[in-house]
Backbone as XML, in Angstrom:
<?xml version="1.0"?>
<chain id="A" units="angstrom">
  <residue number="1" name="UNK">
    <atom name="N" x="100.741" y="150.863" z="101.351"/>
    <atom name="CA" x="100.173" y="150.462" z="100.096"/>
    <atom name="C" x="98.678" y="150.613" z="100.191"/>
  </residue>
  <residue number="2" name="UNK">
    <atom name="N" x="98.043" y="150.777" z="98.936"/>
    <atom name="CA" x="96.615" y="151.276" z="99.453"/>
    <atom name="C" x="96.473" y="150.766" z="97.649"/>
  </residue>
  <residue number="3" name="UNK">
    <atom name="N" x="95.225" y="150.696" z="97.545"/>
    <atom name="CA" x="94.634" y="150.083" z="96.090"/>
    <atom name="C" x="93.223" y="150.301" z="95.963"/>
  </residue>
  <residue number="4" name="UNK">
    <atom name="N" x="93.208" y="151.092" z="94.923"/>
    <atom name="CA" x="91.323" y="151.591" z="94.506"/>
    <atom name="C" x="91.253" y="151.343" z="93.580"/>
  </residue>
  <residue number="5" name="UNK">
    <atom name="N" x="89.670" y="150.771" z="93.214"/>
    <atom name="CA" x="88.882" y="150.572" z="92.130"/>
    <atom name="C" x="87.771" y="151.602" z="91.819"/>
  </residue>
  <residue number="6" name="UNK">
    <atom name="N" x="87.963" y="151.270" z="90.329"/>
    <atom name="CA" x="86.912" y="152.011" z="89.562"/>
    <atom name="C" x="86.072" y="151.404" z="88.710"/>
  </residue>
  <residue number="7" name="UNK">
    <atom name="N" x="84.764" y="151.859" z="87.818"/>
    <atom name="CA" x="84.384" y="150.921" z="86.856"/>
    <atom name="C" x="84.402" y="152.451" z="86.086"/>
  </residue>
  <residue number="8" name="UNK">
    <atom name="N" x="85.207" y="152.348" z="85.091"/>
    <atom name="CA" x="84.201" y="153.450" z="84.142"/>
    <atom name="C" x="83.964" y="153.182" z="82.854"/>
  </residue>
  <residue number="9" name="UNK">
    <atom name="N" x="82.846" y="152.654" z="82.595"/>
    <atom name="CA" x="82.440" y="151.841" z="81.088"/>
    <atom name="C" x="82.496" y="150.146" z="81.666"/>
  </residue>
  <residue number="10" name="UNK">
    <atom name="N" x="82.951" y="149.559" z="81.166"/>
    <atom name="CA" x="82.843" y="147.865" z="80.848"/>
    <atom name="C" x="84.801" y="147.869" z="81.525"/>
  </residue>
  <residue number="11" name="UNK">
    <atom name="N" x="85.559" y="148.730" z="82.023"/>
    <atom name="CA" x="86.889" y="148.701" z="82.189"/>
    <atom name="C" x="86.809" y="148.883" z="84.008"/>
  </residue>
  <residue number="12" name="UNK">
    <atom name="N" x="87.022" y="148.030" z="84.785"/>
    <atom name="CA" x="87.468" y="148.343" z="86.170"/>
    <atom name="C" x="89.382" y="148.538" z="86.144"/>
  </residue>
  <residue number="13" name="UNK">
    <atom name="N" x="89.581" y="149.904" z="86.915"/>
    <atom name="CA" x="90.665" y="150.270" z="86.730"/>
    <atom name="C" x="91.120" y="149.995" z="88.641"/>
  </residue>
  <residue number="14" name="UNK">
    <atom name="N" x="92.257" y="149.559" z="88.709"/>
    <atom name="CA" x="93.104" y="149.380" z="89.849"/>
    <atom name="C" x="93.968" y="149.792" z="90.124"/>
  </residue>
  <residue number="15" name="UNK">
    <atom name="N" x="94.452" y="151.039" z="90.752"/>
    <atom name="CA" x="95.481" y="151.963" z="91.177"/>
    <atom name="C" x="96.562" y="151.428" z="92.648"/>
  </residue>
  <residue number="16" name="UNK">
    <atom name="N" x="97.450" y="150.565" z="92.142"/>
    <atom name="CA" x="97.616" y="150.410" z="93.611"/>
    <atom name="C" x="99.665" y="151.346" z="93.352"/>
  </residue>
  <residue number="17" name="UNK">
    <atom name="N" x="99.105" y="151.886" z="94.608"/>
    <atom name="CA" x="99.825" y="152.740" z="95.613"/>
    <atom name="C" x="101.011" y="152.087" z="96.270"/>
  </residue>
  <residue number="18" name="UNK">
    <atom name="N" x="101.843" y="152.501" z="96.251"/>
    <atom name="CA" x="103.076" y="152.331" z="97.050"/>
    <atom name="C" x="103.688" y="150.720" z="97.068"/>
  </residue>
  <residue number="19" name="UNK">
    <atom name="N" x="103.938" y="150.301" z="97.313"/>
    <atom name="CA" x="104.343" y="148.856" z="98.102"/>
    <atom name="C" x="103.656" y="147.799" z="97.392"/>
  </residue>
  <residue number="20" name="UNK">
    <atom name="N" x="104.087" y="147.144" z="96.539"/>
    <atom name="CA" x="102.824" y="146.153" z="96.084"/>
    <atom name="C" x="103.458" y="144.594" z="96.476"/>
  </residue>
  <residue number="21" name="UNK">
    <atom name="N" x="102.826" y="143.747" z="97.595"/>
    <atom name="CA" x="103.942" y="142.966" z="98.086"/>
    <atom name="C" x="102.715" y="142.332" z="98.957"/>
  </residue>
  <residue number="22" name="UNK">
    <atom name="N" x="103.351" y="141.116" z="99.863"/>
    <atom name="CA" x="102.268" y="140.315" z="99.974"/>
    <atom name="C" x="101.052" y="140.667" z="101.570"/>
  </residue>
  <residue number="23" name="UNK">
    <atom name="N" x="101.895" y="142.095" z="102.081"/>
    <atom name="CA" x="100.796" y="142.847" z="102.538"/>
    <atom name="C" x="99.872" y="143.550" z="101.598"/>
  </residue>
  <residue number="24" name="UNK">
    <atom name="N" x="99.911" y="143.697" z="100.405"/>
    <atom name="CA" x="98.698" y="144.368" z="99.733"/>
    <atom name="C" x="97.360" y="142.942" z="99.893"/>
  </residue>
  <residue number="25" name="UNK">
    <atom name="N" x="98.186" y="141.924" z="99.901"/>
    <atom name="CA" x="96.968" y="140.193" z="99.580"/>
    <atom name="C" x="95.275" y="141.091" z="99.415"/>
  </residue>
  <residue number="26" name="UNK">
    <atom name="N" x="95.114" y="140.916" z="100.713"/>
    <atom name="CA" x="93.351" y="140.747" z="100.924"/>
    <atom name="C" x="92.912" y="142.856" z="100.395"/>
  </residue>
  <residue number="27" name="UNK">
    <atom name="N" x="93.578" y="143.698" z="100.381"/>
    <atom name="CA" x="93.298" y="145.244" z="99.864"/>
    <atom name="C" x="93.234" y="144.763" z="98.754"/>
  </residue>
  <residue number="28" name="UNK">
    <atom name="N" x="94.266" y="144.255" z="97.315"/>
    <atom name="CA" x="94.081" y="144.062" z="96.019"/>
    <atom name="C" x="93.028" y="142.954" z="95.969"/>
  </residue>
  <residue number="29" name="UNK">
    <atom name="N" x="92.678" y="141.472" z="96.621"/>
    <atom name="CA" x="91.693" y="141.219" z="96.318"/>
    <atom name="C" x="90.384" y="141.681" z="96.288"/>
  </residue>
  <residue number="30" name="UNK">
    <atom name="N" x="90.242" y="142.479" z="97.360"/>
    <atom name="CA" x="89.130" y="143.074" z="97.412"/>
    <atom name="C" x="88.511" y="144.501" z="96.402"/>
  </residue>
  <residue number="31" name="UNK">
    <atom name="N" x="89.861" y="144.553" z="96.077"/>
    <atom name="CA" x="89.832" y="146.036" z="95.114"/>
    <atom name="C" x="89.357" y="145.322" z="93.743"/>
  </residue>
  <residue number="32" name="UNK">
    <atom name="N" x="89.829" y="144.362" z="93.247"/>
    <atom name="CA" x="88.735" y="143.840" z="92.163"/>
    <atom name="C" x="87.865" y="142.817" z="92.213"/>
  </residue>
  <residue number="33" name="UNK">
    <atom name="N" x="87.396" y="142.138" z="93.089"/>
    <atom name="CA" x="86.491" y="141.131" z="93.354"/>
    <atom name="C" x="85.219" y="141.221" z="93.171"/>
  </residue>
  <residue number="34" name="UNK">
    <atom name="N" x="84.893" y="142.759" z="93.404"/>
    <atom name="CA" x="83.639" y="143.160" z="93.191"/>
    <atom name="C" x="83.372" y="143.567" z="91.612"/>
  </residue>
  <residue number="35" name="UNK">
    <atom name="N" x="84.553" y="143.269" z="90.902"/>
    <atom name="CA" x="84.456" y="143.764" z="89.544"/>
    <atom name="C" x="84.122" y="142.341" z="88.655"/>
  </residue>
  <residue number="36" name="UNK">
    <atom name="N" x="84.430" y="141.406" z="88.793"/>
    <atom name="CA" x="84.377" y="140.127" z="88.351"/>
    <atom name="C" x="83.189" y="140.187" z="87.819"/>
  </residue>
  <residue number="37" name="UNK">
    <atom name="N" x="83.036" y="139.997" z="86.901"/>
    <atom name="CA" x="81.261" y="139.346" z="85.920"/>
    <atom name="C" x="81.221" y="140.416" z="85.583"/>
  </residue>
  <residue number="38" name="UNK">
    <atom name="N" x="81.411" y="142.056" z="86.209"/>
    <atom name="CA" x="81.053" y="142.937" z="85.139"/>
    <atom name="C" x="81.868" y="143.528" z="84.674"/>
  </residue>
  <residue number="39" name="UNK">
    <atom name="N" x="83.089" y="143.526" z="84.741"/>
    <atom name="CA" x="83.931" y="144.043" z="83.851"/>
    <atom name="C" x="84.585" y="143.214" z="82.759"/>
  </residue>
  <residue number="40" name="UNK">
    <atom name="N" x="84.600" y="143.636" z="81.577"/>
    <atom name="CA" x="84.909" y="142.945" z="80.454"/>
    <atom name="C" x="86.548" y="143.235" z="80.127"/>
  </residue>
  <residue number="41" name="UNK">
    <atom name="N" x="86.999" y="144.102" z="80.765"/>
    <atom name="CA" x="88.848" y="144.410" z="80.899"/>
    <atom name="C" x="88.894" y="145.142" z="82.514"/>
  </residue>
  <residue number="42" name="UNK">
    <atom name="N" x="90.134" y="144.741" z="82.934"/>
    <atom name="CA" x="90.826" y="145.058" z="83.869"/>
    <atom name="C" x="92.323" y="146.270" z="83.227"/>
  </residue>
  <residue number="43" name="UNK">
    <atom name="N" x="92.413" y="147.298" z="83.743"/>
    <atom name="CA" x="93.471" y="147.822" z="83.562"/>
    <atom name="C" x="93.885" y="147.972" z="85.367"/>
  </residue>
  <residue number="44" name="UNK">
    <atom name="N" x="95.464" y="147.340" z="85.680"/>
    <atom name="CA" x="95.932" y="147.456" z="86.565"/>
    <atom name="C" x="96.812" y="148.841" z="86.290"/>
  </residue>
  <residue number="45" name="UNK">
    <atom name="N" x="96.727" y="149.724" z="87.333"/>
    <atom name="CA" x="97.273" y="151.051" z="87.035"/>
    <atom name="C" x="98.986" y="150.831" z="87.855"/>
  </residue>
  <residue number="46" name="UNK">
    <atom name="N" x="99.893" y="150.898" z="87.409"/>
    <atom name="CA" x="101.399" y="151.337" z="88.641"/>
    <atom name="C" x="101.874" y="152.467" z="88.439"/>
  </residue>
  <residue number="47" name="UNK">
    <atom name="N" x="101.570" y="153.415" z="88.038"/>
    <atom name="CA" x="102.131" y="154.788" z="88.090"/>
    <atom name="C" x="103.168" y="155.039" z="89.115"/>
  </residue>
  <residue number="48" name="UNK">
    <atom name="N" x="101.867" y="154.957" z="90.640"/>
    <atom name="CA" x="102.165" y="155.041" z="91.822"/>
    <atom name="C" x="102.828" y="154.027" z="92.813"/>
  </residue>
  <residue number="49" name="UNK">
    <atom name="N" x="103.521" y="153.158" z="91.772"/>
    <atom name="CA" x="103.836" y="151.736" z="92.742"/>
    <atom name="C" x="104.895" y="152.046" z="92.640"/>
  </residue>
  <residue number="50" name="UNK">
    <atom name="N" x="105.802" y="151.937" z="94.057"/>
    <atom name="CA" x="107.249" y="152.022" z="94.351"/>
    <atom name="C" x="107.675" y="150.866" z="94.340"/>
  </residue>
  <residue number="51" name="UNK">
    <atom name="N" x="106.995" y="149.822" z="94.584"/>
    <atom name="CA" x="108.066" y="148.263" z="94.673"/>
    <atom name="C" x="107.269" y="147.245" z="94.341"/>
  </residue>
  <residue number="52" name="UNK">
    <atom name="N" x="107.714" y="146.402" z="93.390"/>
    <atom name="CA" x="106.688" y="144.813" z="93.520"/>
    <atom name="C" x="108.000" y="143.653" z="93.627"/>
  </residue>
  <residue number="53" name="UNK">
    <atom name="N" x="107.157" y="143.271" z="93.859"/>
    <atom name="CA" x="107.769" y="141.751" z="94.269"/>
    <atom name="C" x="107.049" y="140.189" z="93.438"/>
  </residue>
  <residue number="54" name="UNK">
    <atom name="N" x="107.407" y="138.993" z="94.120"/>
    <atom name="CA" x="107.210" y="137.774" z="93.617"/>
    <atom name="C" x="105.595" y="137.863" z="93.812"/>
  </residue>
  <residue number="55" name="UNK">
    <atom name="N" x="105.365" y="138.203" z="94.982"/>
    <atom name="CA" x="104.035" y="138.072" z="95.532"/>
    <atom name="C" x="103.069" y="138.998" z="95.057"/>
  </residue>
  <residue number="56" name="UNK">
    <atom name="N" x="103.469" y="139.854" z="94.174"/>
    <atom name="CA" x="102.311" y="140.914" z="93.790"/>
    <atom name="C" x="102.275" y="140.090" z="92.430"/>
  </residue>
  <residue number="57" name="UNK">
    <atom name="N" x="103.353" y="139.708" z="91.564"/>
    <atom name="CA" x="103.311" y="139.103" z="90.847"/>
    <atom name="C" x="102.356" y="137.373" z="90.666"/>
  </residue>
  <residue number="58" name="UNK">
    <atom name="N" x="101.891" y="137.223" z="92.066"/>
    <atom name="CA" x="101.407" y="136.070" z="91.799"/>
    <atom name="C" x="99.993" y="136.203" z="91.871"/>
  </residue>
  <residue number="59" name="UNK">
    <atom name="N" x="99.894" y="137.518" z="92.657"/>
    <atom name="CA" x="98.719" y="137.915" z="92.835"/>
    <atom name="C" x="97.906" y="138.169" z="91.667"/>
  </residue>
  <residue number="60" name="UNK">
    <atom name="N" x="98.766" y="139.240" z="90.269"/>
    <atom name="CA" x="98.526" y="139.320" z="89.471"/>
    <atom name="C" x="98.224" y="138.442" z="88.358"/>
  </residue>
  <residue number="61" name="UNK">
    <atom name="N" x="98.243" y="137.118" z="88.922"/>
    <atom name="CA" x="97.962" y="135.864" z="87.887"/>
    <atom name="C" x="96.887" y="135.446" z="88.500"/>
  </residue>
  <residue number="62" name="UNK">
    <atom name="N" x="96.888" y="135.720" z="89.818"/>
    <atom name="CA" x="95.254" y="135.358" z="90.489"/>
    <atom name="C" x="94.629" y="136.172" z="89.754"/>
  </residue>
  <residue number="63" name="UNK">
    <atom name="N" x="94.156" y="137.239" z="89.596"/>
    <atom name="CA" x="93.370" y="138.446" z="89.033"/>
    <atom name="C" x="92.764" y="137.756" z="87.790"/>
  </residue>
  <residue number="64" name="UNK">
    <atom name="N" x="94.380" y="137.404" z="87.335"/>
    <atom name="CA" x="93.874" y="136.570" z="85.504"/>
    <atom name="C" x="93.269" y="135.592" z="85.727"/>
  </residue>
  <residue number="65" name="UNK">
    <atom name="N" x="93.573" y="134.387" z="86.395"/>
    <atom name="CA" x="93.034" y="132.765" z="86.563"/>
    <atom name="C" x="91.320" y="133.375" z="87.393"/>
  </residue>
  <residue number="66" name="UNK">
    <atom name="N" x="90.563" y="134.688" z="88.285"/>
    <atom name="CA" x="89.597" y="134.952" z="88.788"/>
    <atom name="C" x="89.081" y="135.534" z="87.523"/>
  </residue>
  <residue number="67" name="UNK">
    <atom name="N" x="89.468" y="136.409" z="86.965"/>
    <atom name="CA" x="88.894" y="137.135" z="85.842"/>
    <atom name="C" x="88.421" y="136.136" z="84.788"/>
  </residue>
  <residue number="68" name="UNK">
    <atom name="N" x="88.915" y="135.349" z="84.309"/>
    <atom name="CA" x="89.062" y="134.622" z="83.137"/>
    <atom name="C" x="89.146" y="134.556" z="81.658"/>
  </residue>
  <residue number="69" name="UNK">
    <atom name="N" x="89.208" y="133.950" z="81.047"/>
    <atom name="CA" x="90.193" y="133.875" z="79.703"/>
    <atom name="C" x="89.455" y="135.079" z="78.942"/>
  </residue>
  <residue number="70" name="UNK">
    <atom name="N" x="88.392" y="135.226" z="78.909"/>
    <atom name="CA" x="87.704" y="136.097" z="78.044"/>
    <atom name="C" x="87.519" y="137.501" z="77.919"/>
  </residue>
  <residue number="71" name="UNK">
    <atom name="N" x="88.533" y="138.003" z="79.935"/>
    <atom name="CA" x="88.596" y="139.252" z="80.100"/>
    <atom name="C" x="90.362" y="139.892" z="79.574"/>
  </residue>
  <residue number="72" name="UNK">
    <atom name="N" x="90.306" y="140.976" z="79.262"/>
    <atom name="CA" x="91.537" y="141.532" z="78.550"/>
    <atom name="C" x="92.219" y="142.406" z="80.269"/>
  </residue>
  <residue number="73" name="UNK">
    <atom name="N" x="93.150" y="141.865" z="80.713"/>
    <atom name="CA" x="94.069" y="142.628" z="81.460"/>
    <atom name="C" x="95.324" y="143.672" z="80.901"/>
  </residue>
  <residue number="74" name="UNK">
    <atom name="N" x="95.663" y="144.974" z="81.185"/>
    <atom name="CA" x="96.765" y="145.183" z="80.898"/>
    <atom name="C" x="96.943" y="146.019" z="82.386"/>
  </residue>
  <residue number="75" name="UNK">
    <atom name="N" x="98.584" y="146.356" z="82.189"/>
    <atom name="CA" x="99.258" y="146.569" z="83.422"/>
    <atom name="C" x="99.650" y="148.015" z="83.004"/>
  </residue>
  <residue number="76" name="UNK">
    <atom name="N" x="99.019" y="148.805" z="83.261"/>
    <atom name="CA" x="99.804" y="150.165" z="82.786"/>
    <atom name="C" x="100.975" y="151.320" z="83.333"/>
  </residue>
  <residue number="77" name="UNK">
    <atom name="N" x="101.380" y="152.116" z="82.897"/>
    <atom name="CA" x="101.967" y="152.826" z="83.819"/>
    <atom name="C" x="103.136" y="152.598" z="84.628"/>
  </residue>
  <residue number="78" name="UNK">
    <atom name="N" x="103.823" y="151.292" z="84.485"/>
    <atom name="CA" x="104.575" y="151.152" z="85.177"/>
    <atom name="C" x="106.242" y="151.226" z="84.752"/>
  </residue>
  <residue number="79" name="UNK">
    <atom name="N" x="106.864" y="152.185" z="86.253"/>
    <atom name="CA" x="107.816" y="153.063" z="85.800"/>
    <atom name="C" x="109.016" y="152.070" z="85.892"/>
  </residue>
  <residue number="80" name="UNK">
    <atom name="N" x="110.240" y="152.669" z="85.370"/>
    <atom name="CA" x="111.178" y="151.959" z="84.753"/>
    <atom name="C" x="111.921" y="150.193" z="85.801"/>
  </residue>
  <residue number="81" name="UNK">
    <atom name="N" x="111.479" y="150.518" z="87.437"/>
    <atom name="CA" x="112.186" y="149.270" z="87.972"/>
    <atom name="C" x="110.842" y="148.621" z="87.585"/>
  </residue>
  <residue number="82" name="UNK">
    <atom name="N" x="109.807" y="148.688" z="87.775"/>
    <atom name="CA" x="108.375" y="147.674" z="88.179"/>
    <atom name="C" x="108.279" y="147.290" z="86.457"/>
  </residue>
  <residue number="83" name="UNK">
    <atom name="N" x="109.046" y="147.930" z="85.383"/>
    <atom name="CA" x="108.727" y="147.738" z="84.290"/>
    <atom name="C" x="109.907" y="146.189" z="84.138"/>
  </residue>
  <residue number="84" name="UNK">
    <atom name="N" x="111.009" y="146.755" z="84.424"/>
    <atom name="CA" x="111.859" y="145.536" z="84.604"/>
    <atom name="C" x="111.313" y="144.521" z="85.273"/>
  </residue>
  <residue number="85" name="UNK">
    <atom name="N" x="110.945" y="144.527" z="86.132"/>
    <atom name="CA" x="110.505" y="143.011" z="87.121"/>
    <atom name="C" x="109.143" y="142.202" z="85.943"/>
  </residue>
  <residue number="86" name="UNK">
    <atom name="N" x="108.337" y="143.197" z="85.635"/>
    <atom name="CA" x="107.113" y="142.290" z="84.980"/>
    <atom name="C" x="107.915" y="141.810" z="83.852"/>
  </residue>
  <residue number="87" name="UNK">
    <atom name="N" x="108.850" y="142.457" z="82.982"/>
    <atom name="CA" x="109.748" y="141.794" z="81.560"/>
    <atom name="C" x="110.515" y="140.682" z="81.973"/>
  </residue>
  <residue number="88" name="UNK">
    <atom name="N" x="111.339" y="140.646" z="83.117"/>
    <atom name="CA" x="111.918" y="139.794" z="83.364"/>
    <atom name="C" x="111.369" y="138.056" z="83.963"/>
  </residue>
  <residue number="89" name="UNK">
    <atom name="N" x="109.993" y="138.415" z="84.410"/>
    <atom name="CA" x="108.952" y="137.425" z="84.693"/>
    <atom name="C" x="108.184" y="137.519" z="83.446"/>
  </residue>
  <residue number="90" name="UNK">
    <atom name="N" x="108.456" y="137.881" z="82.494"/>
    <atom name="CA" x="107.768" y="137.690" z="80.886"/>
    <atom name="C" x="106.820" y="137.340" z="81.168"/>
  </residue>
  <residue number="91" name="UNK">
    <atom name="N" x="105.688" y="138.566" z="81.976"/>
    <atom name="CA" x="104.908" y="138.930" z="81.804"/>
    <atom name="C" x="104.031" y="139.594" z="80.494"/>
  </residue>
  <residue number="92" name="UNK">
    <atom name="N" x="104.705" y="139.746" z="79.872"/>
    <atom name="CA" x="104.128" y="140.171" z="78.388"/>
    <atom name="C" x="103.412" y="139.372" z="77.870"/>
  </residue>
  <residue number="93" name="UNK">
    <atom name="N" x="104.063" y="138.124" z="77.903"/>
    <atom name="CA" x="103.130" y="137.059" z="77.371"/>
    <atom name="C" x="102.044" y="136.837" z="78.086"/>
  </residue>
  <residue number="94" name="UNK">
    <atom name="N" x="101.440" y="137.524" z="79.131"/>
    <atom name="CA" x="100.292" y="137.033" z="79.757"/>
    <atom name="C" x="99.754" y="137.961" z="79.819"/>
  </residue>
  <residue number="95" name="UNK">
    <atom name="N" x="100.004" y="139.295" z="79.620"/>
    <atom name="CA" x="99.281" y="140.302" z="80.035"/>
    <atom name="C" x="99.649" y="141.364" z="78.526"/>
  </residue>
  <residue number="96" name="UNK">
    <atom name="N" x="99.004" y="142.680" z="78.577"/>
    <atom name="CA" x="99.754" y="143.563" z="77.602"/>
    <atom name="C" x="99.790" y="144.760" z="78.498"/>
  </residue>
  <residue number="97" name="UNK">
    <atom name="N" x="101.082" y="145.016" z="78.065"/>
    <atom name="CA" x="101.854" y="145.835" z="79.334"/>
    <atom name="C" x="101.911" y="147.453" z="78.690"/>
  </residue>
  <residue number="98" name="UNK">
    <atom name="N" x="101.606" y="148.728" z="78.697"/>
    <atom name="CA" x="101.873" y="149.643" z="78.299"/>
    <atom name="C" x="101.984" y="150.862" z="79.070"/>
  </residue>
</chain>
């Protein structure tokens, strides 16, 4: 699993790679931590994510509860199992998923 950041505009984008599980922890924190205060949206990218779990999922509420209420997260890209897991943790309601 591997996870990169970008800023391009007021949007830090997060690509994480392969495995998203509670060995990604301290790679995904660090992949947006440095974005905090200046990014005004987060787009989490899964194109490339083969598996998530409980723990990427909780991670992903850290991101929100660090980011805070005023920043817009969405989760993009994500293919048909990783799309099931965030619906079924009705994630929608916390995030906008496309």
């Amino acid at each position: 699993m591997s996870v990169e950041g970008q800023l391009v505009g007021n949007t830090a984008i997060l690509f994480v790679k392969g495995r998203f599980d509670i060995a990604s922890y301290e790679e995904f924190n660090q992949a947006y931590i440095n974005f905090i205060g200046r990014a005004e949206q987060f787009q989490v990218d899964l194109s490339t994510t083969t598996f998530m779990d409980s723990s990427a999922l909780g991670m992903l509420l850290l991101l929100r509860e660090k980011a805070g209420d005023s920043v817009h997260i969405e989760l993009i890209n994500a293919d048909d199992e990783v799309s099931k897991i965030l619906q079924i943790a009705q994630f929608q309601q916390l995030f906008t998923i496309r």
